[in-house]
N, C-alpha and C positions, 0 to 999 in steps of 0.2 A: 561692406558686402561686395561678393567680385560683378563684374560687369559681364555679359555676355550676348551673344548672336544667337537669335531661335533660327536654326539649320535646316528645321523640321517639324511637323506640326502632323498629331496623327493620335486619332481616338481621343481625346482630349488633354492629350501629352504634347509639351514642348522639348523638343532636345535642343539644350544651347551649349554651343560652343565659346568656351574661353576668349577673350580678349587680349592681345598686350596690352604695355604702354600706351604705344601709337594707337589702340583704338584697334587695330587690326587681329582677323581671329586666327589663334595659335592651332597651325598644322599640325597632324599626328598625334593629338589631343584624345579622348575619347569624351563624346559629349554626355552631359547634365542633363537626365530625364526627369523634366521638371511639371510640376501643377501652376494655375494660376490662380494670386488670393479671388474669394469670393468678393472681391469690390471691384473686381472686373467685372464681372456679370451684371453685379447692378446697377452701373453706371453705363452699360452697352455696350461694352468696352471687350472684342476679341484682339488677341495676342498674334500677330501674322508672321509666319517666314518671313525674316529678312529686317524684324527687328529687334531695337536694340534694348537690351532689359537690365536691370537690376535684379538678382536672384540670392536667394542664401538656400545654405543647402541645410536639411533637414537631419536629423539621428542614422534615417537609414539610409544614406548616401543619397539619396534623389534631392530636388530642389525647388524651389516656393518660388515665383515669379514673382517681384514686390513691386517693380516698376518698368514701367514702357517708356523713355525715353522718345524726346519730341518726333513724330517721322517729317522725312525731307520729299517724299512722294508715295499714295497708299494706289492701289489698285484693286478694283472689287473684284475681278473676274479673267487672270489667275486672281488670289487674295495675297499679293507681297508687297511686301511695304520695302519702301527705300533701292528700290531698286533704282540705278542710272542710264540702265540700254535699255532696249524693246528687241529680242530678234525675234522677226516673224519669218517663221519658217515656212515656206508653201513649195509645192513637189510639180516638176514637170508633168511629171504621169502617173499613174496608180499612188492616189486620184488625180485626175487630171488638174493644168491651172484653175483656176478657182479668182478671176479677177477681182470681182464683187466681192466675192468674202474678205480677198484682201484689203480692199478700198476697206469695208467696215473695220477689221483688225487697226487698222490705220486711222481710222474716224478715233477709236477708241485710244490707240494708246498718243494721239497729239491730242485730244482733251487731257490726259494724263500728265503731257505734257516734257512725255520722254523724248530723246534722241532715238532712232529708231535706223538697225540696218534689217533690209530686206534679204532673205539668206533663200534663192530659187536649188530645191534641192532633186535629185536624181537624177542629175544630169546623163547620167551614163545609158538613163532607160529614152534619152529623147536624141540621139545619134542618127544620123543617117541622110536623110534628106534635105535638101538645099533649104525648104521653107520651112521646116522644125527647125533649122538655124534662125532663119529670117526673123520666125517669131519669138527667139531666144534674145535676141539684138533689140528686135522693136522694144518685147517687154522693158529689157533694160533700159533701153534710152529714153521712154517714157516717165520713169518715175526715178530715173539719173536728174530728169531735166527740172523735175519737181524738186528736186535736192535731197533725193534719198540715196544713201548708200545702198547700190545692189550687188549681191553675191550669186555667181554659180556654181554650185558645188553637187561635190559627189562624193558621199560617204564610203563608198566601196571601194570607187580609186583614188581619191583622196584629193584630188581636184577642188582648189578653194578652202579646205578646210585650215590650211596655215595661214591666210591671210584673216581667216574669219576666227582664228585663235589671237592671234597679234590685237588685234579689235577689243578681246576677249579681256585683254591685261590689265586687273586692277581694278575693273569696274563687277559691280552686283548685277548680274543680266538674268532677262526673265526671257526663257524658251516659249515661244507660242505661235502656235498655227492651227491648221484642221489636222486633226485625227488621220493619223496613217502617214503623216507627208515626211518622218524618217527624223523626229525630235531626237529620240534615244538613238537610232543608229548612231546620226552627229556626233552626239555627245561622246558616245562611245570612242568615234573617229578622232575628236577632238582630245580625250585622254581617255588615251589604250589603258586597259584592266578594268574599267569601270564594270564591264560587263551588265548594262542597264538590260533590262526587259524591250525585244523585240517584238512587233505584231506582225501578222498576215493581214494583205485587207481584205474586206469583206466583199464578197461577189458578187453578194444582193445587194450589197450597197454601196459599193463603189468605193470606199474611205474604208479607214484603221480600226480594228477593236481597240478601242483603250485600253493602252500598256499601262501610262503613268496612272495611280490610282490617288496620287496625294501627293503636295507641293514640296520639293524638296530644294536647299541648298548643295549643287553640288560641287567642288572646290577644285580648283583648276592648279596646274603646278606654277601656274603664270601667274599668281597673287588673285583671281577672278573666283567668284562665284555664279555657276548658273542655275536658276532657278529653272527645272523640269518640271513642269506643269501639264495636269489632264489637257489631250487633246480635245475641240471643241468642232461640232459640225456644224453650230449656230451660234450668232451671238443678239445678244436684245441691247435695244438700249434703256437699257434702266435708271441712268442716270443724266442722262442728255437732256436737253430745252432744246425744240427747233430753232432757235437765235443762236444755239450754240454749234451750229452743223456747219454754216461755211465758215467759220475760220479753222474747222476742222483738216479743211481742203486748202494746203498750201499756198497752191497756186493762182486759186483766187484771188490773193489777198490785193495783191499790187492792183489791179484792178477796182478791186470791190471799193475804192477809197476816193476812184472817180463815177463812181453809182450817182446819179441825178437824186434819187430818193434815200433819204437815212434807213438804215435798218434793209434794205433790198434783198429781197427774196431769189434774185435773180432767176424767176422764172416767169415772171407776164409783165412786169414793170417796165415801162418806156425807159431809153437813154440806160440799159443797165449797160454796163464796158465790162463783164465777166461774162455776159451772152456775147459782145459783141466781140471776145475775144475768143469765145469758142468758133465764133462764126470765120475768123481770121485764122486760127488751128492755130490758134496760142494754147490751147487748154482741150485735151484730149475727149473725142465726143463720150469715149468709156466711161471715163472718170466722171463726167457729166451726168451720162446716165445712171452711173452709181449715187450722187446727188441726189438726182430726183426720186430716186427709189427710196433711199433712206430719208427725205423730207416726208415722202408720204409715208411710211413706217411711223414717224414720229407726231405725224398728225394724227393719225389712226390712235397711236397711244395716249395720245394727248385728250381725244374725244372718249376713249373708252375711263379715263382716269379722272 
């Protein structure tokens, strides 16, 4: 039975793309609109974007999903499995940055356990004055210093988008940010004719209607597939333990290992050296505060569960 790539997942339809030899999915293909056997369901078992299956095709050309091959990384929310980037996309302006949400997007996808580049998008709408530069630099160096990749781009003029293609090469990458911050323009920018669904944002609400309505693979000419994924204007954590929140935060870590007390919470404990290293401007008071916030999120969840 051939082997193939689910590219696409929509109404209870997999489309999988062919395979070569190497394991890699064959371009210019048209894909296998396929079902999954009923021993998926009852073992609780869904089928995700981005992985890799076993299919045989049926009488009337469509195809029977038979097997799920092992995933190497799954993620609940987008739901793609095997992906090896995270780019999180977040927008200078309409909507504005959004630090905190980022920090969360970030809690989530280093539980996940991906490599992650930060991709700052609209550059073109934050031009002008000396401290709109200021805080285009600071942001960078802030979370340069934490050891992320950050990108500035601009899908209009095309600012950053070849460097952020280069990145792109070879690997299965998953699109995600808040709602409106210019996913599909990117993609778009990133390979012309795609012609993906743009939005307006919203006036009342400051952010993007949702363009993307369902997780798609989409293929790059660079060997890369990116997953475009529904924008999000919230995330929960639904699958976090409070024990699990600071190693979430990079730059705690060096730190966190000369804590006086095991397990340190780093927020009332005597001798903690990740306060004392905020206190020192080792560790940005932002990202701090982003901490505290999602600690108390998670005890709230934890009390109401």
């Amino acid at each position: 039975m051939p082997e193939g790539l689910i590219v696409k997942a929509l109404s209870g339809y997999y489309y999988v793309s062919s395979l070569d030899q190497d394991g890699r999915p064959v371009s210019g293909e048209a894909t296998v609109q396929c079902r999954a056997r009923g021993i998926f369901k009852k073992k609780e078992i869904t089928p995700l974007v981005g992985d890799r299956v076993v299919y045989e095709l049926t009488e009337n050309g469509e195809g029977m999903v038979e097997e799920i091959r092992k995933r190497t990384t799954e993620l609940i929310r987008p739901p793609v499995a095997n992906t090896t980037l995270a780019v999180l996309l977040f927008s200078l302006r309409e909507p504005d940055l959004n630090l905190p949400l980022l920090d969360k997007f970030l809690v989530h996808i280093e539980h996940a356990g991906l490599d992650t580049i930060i991709c700052l998008t609209k550059r073109d709408l934050y031009e002008g004055s000396p401290s709109e530069d200021d805080t285009v630099l600071a942001v960078q160096e802030m979370y340069r210093k934490i050891g992320y990749e950050v990108l500035v781009t601009s899908a209009r003029t095309g600012e950053g988008t070849a460097e952020l293609k280069k990145l792109l090469a070879g690997q299965i990458s998953v699109f995600s940010g808040q709602s409106g911050v210019g996913k599909s323009s990117m993609l778009n920018a990133l390979e012309p004719g795609l012609t993906l669904e743009t939005s307006a944002i919203s006036n009342k609400l400051g952010r993007g209607k949702h363009t993307t309505r369902h997780v798609e693979l989409i293929p790059l000419d660079n060997g890369g597939f990116v997953a475009d994924t529904p924008g999000f204007s919230q995330l929960d954590f639904l699958e976090l333990g409070v024990d699990e929140l600071s190693p979430c935060f990079r730059e705690f870590q060096q730190y966190a290992e000369g804590c006086k007390f095991r397990g340190c919470t780093h927020i009332h404990e005597p001798s903690c050296k990740v306060r004392e290293a905020l206190e020192e401007g080792h560790i940005s008071q932002g990202r701090y505060d982003s901490y505290l916030q999602f600690y108390q999120e998670l005890k709230e969840k934890k009390r109401r569960y």
